[in-house]
C-alpha positions in Angstrom: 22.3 -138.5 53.1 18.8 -137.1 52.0 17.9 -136.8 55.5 20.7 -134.7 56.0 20.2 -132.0 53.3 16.8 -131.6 54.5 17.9 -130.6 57.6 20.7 -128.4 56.9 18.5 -126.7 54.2 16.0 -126.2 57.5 19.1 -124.8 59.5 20.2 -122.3 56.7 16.9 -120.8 56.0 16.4 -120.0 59.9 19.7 -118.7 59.9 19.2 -116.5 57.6 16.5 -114.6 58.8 17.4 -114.4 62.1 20.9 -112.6 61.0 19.2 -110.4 58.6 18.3 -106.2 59.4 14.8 -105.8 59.5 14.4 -102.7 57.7 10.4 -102.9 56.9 8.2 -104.6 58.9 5.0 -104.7 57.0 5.6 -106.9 54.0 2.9 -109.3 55.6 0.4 -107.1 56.6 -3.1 -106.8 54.5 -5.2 -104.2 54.5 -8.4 -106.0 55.5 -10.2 -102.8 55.7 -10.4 -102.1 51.9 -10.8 -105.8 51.1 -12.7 -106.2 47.9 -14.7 -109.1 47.1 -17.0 -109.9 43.6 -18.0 -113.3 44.2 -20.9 -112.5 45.9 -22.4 -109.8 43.6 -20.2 -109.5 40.5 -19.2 -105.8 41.6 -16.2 -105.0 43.3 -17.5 -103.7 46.0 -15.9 -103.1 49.6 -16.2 -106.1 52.0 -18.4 -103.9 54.7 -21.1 -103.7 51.9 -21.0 -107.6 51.2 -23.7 -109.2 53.2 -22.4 -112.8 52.2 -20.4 -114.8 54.4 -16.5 -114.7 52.2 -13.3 -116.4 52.5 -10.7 -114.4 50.5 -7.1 -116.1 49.4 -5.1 -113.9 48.3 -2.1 -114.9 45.9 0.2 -113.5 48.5 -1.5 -116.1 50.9 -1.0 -118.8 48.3 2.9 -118.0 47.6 3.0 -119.0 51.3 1.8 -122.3 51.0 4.1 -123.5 48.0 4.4 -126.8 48.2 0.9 -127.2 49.6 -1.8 -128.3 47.0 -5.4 -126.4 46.8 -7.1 -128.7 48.5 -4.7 -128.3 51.7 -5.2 -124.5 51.5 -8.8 -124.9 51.0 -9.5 -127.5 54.1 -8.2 -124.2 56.1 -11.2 -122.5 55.8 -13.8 -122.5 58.0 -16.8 -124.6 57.2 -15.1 -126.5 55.2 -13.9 -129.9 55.2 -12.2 -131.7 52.4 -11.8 -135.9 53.2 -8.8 -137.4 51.3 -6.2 -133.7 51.5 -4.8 -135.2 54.4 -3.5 -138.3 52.9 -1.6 -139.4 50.2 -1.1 -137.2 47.1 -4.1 -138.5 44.9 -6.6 -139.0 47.9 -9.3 -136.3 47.3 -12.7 -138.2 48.2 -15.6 -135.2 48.9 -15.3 -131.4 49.4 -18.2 -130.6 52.1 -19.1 -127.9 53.0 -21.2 -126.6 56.0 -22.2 -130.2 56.9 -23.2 -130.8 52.5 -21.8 -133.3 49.8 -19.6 -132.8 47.6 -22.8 -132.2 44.7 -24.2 -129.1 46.7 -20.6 -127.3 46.4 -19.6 -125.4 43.0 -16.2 -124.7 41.1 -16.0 -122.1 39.1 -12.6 -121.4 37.1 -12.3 -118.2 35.7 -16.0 -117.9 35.8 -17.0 -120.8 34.4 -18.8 -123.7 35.8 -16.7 -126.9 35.6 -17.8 -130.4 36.6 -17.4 -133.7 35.0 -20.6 -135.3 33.7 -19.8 -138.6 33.4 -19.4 -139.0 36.8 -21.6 -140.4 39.1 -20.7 -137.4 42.1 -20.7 -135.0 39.7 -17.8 -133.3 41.8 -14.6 -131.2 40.1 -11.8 -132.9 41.2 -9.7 -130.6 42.8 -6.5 -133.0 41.8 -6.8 -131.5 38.7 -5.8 -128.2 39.4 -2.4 -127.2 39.6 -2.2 -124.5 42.5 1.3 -122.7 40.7 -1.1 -121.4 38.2 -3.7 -120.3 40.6 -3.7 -116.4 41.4 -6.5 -116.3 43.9 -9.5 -117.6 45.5 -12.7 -116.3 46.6 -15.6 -119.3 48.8 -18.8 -117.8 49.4 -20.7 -120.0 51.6 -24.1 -120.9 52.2 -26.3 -120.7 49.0 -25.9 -119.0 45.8 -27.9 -120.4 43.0 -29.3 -117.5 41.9 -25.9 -116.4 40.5 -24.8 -119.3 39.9 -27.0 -121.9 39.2 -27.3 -126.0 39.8 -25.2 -127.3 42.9 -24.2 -124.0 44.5 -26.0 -125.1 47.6 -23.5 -124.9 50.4 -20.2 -123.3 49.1 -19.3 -121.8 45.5 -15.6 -122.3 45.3 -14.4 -119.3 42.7 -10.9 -119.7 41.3 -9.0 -117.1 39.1 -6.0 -118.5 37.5 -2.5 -116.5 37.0 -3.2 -113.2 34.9 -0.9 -112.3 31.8 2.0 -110.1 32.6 1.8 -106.6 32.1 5.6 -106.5 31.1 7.1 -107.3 27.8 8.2 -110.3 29.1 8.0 -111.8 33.2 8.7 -115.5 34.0 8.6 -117.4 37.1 9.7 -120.4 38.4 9.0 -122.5 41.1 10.3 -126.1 42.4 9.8 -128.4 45.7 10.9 -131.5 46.9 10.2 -133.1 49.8 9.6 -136.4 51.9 6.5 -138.5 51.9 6.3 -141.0 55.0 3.5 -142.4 57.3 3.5 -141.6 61.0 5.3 -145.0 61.6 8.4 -145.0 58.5 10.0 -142.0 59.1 12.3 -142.6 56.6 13.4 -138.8 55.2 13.7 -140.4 51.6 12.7 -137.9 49.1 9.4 -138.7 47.3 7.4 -135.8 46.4 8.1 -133.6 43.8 6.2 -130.7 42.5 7.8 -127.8 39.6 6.3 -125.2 38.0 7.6 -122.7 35.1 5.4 -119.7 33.4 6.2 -117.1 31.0 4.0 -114.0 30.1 3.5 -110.8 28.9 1.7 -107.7 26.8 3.4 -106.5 23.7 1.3 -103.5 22.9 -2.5 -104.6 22.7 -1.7 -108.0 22.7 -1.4 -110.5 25.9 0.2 -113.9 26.5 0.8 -116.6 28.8 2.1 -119.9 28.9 2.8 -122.1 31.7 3.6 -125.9 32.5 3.2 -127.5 36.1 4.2 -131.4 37.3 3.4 -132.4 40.4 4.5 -136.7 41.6 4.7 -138.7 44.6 5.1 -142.0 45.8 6.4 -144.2 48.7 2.9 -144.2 50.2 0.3 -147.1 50.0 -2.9 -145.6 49.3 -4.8 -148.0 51.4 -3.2 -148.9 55.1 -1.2 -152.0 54.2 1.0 -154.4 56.2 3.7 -153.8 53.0 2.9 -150.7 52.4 2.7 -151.0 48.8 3.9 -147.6 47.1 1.2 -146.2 45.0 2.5 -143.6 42.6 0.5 -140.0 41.6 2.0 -137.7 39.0 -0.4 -134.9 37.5 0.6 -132.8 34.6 -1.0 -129.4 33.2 -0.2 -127.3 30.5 -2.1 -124.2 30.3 -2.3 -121.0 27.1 -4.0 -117.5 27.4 -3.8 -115.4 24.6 -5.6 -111.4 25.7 -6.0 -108.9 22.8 -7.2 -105.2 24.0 -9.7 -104.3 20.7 -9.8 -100.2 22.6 -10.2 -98.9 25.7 -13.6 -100.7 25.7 -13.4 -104.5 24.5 -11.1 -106.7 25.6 -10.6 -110.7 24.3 -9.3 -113.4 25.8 -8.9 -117.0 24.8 -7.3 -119.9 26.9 -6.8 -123.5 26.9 -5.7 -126.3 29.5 -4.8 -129.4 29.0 -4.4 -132.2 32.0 -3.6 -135.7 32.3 -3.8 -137.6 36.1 -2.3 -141.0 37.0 -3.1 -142.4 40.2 -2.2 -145.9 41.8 -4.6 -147.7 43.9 -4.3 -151.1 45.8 -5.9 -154.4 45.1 -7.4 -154.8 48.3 -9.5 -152.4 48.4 -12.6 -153.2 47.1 -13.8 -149.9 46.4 -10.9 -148.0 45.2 -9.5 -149.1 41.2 -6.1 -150.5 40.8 -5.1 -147.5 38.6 -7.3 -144.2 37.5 -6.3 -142.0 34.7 -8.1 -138.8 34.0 -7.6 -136.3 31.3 -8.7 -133.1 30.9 -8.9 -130.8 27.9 -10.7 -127.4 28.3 -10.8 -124.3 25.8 -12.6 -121.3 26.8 -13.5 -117.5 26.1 -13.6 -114.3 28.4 -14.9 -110.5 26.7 -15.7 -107.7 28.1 -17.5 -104.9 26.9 -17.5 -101.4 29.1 -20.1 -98.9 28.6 -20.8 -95.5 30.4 -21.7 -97.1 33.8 -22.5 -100.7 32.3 -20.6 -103.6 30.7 -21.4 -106.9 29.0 -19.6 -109.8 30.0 -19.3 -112.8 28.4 -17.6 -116.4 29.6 -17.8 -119.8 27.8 -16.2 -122.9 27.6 -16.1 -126.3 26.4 -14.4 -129.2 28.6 -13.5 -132.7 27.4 -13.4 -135.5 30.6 -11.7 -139.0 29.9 -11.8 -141.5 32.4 -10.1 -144.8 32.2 -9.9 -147.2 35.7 -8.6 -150.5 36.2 -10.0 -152.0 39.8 -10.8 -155.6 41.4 -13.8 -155.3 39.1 -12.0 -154.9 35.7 -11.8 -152.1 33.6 -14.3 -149.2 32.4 -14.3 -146.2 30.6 -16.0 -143.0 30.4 -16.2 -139.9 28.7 -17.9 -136.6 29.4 -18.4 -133.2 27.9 -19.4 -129.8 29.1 -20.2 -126.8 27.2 -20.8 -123.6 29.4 -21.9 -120.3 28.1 -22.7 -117.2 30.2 -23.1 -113.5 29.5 -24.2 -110.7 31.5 -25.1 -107.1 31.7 -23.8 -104.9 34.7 -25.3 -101.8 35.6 -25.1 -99.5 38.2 -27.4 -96.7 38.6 -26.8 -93.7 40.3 -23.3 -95.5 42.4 -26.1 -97.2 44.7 -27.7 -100.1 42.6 -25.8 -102.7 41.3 -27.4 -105.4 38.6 -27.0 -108.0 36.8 -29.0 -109.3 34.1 -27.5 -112.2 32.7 -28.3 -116.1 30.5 -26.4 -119.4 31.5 -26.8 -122.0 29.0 -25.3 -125.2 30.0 -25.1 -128.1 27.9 -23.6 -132.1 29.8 -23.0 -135.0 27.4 -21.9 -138.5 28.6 -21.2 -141.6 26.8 -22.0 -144.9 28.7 -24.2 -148.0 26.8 -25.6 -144.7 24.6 -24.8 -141.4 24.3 -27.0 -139.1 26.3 -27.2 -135.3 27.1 -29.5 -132.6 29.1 -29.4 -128.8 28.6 -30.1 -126.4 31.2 -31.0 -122.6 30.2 -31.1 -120.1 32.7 -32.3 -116.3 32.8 -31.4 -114.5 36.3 -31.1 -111.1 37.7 -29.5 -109.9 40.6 -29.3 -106.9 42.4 -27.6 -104.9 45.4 -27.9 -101.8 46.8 -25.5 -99.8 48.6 -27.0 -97.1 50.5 -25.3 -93.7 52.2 -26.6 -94.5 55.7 -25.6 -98.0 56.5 -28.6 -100.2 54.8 -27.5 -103.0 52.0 -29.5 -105.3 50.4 -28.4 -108.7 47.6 -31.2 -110.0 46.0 -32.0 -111.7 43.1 -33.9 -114.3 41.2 -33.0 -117.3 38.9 -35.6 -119.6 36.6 -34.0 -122.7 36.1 -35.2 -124.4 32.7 -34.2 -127.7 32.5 -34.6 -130.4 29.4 -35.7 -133.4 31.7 -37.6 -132.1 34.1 -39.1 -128.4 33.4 -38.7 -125.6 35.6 -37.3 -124.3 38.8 -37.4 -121.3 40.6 -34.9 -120.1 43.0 -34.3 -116.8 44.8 -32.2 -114.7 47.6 -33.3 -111.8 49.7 -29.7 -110.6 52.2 -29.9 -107.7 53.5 -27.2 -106.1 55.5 -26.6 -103.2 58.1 -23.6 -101.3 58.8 -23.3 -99.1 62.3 -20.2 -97.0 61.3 -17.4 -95.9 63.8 -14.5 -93.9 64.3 -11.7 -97.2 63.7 -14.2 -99.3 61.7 -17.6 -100.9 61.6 -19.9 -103.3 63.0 -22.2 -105.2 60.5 -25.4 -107.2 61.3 -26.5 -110.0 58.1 -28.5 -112.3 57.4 -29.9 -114.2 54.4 -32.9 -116.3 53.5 -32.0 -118.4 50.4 -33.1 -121.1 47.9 -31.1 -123.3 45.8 -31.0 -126.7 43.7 -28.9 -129.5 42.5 -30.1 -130.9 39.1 -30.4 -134.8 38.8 -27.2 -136.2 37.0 -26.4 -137.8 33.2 -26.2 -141.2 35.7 -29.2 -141.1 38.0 -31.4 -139.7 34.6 -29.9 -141.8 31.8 -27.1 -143.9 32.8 -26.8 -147.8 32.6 -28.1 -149.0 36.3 -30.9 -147.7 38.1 -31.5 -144.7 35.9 -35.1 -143.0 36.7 -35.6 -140.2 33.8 -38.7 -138.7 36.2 -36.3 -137.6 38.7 -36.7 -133.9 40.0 -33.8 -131.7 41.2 -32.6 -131.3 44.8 -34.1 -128.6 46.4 -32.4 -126.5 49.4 -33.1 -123.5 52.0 -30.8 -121.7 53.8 -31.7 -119.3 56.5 -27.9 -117.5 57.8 -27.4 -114.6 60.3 -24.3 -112.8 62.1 -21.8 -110.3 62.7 -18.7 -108.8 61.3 -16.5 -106.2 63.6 -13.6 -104.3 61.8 -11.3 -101.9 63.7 -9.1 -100.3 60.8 -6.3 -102.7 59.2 -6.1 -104.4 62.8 -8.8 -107.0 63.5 -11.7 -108.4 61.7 -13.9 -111.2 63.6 -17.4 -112.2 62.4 -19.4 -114.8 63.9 -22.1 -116.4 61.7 -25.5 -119.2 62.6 -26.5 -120.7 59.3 -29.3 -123.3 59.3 -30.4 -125.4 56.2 -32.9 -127.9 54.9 -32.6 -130.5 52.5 -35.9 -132.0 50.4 -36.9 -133.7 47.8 -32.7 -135.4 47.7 -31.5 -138.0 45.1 -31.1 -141.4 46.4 -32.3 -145.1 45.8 -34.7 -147.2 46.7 -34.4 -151.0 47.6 -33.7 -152.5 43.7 -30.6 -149.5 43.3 -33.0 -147.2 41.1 -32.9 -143.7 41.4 -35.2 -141.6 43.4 -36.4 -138.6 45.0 -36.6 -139.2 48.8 -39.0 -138.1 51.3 -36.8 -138.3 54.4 -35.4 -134.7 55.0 -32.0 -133.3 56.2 -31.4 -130.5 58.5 -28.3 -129.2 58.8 -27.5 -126.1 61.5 -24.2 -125.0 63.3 -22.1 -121.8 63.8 -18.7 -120.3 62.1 -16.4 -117.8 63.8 -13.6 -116.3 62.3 -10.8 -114.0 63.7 -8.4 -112.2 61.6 -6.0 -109.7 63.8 -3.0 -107.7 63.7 -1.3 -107.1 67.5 1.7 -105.8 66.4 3.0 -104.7 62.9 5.1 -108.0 62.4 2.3 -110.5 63.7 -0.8 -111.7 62.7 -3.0 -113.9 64.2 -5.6 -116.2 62.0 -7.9 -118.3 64.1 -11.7 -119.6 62.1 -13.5 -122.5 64.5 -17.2 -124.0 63.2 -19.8 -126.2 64.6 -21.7 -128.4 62.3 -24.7 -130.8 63.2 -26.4 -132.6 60.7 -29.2 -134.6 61.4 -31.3 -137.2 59.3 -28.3 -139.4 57.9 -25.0 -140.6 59.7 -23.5 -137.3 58.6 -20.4 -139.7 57.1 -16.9 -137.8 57.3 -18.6 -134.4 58.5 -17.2 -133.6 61.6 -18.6 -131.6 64.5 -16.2 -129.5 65.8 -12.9 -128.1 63.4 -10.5 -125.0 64.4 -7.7 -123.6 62.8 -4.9 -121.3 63.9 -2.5 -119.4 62.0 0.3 -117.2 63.6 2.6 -115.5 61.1 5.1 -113.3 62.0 8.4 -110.9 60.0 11.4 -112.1 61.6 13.0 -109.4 59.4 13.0 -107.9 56.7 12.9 -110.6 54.4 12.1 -113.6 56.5 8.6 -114.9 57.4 7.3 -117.8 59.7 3.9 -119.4 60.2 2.8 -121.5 62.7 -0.6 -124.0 62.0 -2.7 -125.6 64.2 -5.6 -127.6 62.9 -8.3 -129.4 65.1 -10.4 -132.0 63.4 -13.3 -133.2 65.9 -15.1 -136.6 66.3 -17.3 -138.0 63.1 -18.3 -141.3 61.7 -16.9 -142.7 58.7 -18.2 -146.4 57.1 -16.3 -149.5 57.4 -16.9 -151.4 54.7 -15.0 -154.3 55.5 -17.8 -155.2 58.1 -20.7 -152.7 57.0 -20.7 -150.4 60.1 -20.5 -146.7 61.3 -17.8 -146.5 63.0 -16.9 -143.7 65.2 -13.5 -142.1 64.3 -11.6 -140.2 67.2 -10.3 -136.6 66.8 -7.1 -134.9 66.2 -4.9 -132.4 66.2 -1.9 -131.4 63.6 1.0 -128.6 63.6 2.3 -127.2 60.3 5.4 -124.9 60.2 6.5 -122.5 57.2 9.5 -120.5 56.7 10.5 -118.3 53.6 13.5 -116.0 53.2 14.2 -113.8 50.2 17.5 -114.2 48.7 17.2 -111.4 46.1 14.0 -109.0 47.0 11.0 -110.1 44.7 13.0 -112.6 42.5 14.2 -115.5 44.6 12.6 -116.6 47.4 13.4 -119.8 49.4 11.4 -121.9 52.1 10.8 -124.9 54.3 7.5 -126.5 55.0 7.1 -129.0 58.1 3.7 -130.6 58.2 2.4 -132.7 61.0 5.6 -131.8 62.8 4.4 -133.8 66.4 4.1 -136.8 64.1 0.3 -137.4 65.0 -0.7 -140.8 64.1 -4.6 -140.5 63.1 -7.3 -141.6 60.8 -8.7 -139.7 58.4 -10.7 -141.8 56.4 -11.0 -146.0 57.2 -8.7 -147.8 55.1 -6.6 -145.1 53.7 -3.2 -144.3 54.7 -2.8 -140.7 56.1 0.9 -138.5 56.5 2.8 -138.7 59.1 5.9 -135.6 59.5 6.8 -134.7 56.3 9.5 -131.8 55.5 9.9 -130.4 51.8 11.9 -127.2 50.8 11.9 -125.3 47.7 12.5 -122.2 45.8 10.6 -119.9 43.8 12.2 -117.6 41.1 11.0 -114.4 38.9 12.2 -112.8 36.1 
């Protein structure tokens, strides 16, 4: 019976938009043109005087993967590879990024760092965010410590959650259910389940929000099991921002979050716990202050990690604590420079045997200049202070140069870069193998490429990016913590096509080449593509069409301590939507892995086979 609702909910919303008038055909277009990006400089500035390498996703581009978690969306991009978003809800293991770890990427929320210090990675686990509160995303690749500090080595991941309404009142919400089977059980049983509800709104110069999102699943074993033992994952997130506009000058927000994640694990696999629970609790603070050409900016935020897992070895505990404070000055002088002058104090606690804790305090500046005849130029500069180990410096010089025409532009870059990944609470201080000598990570980037823009049509940009590793964290034959010698060099090439053929079509294709050498390069692999096709059936009916090529790489086997070898391959995704009432309800379908490829993502974990879930998504 389940398996038959699914598919008549499949043949309705097809139905519907093929019978529909199409009456406007450019409800999917984007005008790529006047694309604005700040992660890269802090300004909004146009994307043809950004000479950073930036991956845009827009909220409309999010509302058309509901049902989809971040992670998913993310592992889209090119250059990016996110092990574990293939699998079973609850299976994130490491974000890389241009052939990195999961330590040299950063995630920022609402401009805050946010990282979990008791743990030994060091890595923000993406389960932890709830994508129906997320309005947009901005990746800038390659590195970016100078505005951003420790760990923004190969990717800084920038996410902006929902904004307030500007209404008295606005609410939304959204539901989807949907199976969750293996390759091999196509059984159609429902099993994944995902809601979320928000209300906001501005009464005079006061702002509010208030959302609440659940996301579950089971009927998947996490590990690949004979049974198939169902592991359940449920994730729960309640988030508050409260905005108050002091004048035209000063505005105040505050917000808070609050998430708790469950996750089942098997028993037979020796590396993965029986059960993980994670809660987090974060409050935070975002001002502005505008001046003539200027403004002050200020974000802090204190976050609260507990970690309780139950696994073949027993049980353990852990707790950590981040406190984040940044403010700013921006400047712009006669419309051509653009600086920042800014402090980031950061401040990681962790409780294991003792109670230990490091502070980092930053001063950097940053600067761009836009000029009248084609010329940019980013740079900047960051001293990194840090309570174990001293000082760091790390600096950017990206210049940029635009040959104008009569449809568009064409846009050489490049970038020379340095950036560093401070030594952990665990590798410093923790209970095994500590070393408090250790000194931070230290990374160089060298990037160059092309962008071509005709109008709102096409945008392609083809980028080589090469980037050494020194002085990384490791251990030495008795498991202590230390700096090794060996070095890594990672080099490869990202292309990316965005185009518009016809008014109703577009066509999203990104492909990248990665080759790391100096290590196995574990779960990084060489070759990845990705290809979108989204086209207006009508009016208000969309379809997208996903093709995703994972290439060759090695993952370990730890059942006989060996490389092995993994082979490639290849998945479809389908999406429809269809508006039953124009901006308030919206319906769609979402087929993933619809050629039921069996593959391996990761030894020993299960991975999805076709899965179909459906949903609706309402505003008021």
């Amino acid at each position: 019976m389940k398996k038959s609702y699914l598919w008549l909910g499949a043949a309705i919303l097809v139905g519907k938009g093929l019978s529909a008038q199409s009456t406007q055909q450019d409800s999917i277009q984007v005008q790529r043109l006047q694309e604005v990006v700040v992660s890269d400089s802090r300004f909004e500035l146009k994307r043809e005087n950004s000479g950073k390498t930036v991956i845009k996703i827009s909220s409309e581009e999010l509302e058309r993967n509901q049902g989809r978690t971040v992670a998913q969306v993310i592992n889209t991009k090119s250059g990016i590879e996110i092990a574990g978003s293939r699998g079973r809800d609850g299976d994130v293991l490491g974000v890389f990024a241009r052939g990195g770890r999961g330590r040299q990427v950063l995630v920022i929320i609402d401009g805050v760092r946010v990282t979990n210090p008791s743990s030994f990675a060091v890595e923000y686990d993406l389960r932890l965010l709830s994508a129906a509160n997320v309005e947009s995303i901005e990746i800038i690749k390659g590195a970016a410590s100078t505005l951003y500090g420790t760990n923004a080595a190969t990717a800084v991941i920038n996410i902006n959650t929902k904004k307030n309404s500007e209404n008295k009142i606005a609410g939304n919400f959204e539901s989807t259910f949907g199976t969750n089977q293996t390759s091999e059980d196509q059984n159609y049983n429902l099993a994944n389940f995902a809601n979320g509800a928000r209300v906001s709104g501005t009464l005079d110069k006061f702002s509010y929000g208030l959302s609440f999102s659940n996301r579950y699943s089971n009927g998947l074993s996490a590990a690949v099991t004979p049974e198939n033992e169902e592991d359940d994952f449920s994730q729960y997130s309640t988030d508050l921002k409260l905005g108050y506009q002091f004048s035209e000058n000063l505005n105040v927000s505050v917000y808070g979050n609050k998430t708790e994640l469950r996750s089942e694990f098997d028993a037979d696999r020796a590396e993965a716990p029986n059960r993980l629970k994670q809660d987090q609790e974060r409050i935070g603070i975002a001002s502005t202050f505008k001046y003539g050409k200027g403004s002050i900016e200020l974000n802090a935020a204190y976050t609260d990690f507990e970690i309780d897992t139950r696994s073949t070895f027993g049980e353990s505990s852990a707790n950590g604590e981040n406190f984040v404070f940044d403010i700013y000055n921006k400047y712009i002088f006669n419309d051509k420079f653009y600086t920042v002058l800014g402090v980031n104090y950061i401040k990681d606690k962790a409780s294991f045997m003792d109670a230990v804790d490091f502070t980092i305090v930053d001063p950097y500046a940053n600067l761009v200049y836009v000029s009248d005849f084609g010329f940019n130029l980013n740079t900047g500069a960051r001293l990194n202070t840090h309570s174990a180990y001293g000082n760091n410096f790390v600096y950017n010089v990206n210049p940029s140069y635009v040959f104008r025409t009569s449809e568009g532009y064409v846009k050489l870059l490049g970038t020379y870069a340095t950036s560093y990944i401070t030594p952990n609470l665990t590798q410093l201080f923790g209970d095994f193998g500590a070393n408090p000598d250790l000194e931070p990570e230290e990374n160089t980037t060298i990037e160059g490429g092309v962008e071509y823009f005709v109008n709102d049509k096409l945008r392609l940009n083809a980028i080589y990016f090469d980037r050494n590793e020194k002085n990384r964290i490791g251990s030495d034959a008795d498991f202590r913590s230390i700096n090794i010698s060996d070095e890594i060099d990672v080099n490869g090439v990202e292309i990316e096509v965005s185009w518009s053929p016809l008014d109703e079509l577009t066509v999203d294709a990104n492909y990248a080449f990665t080759e790391r050498t100096g290590d196995n390069a574990i779960r990084i692999p060489k070759h990845k593509a990705n290809l979108t096709l989204g086209y207006q059936l009508c009016e208000f009916t969309n379809i997208s069409l996903n093709y995703a090529y994972t290439g060759e790489r090695n993952d370990t086997d730890f059942a006989v301590g060996e490389n092995i070898a993994l082979d490639a391959f290849s998945l479809v995704n389908l999406y429809i939507d269809h508006e039953l009432m124009p901006n308030k309800l919206k319906i769609f379908l979402n087929a993933n892995n619809i050629l039921n490829e069996e593959f391996t993502e990761i030894i020993g974990f299960t991975t999805i086979g076709r899965n179909i879930s459906a949903g609706f998504n309402l505003s008021f």
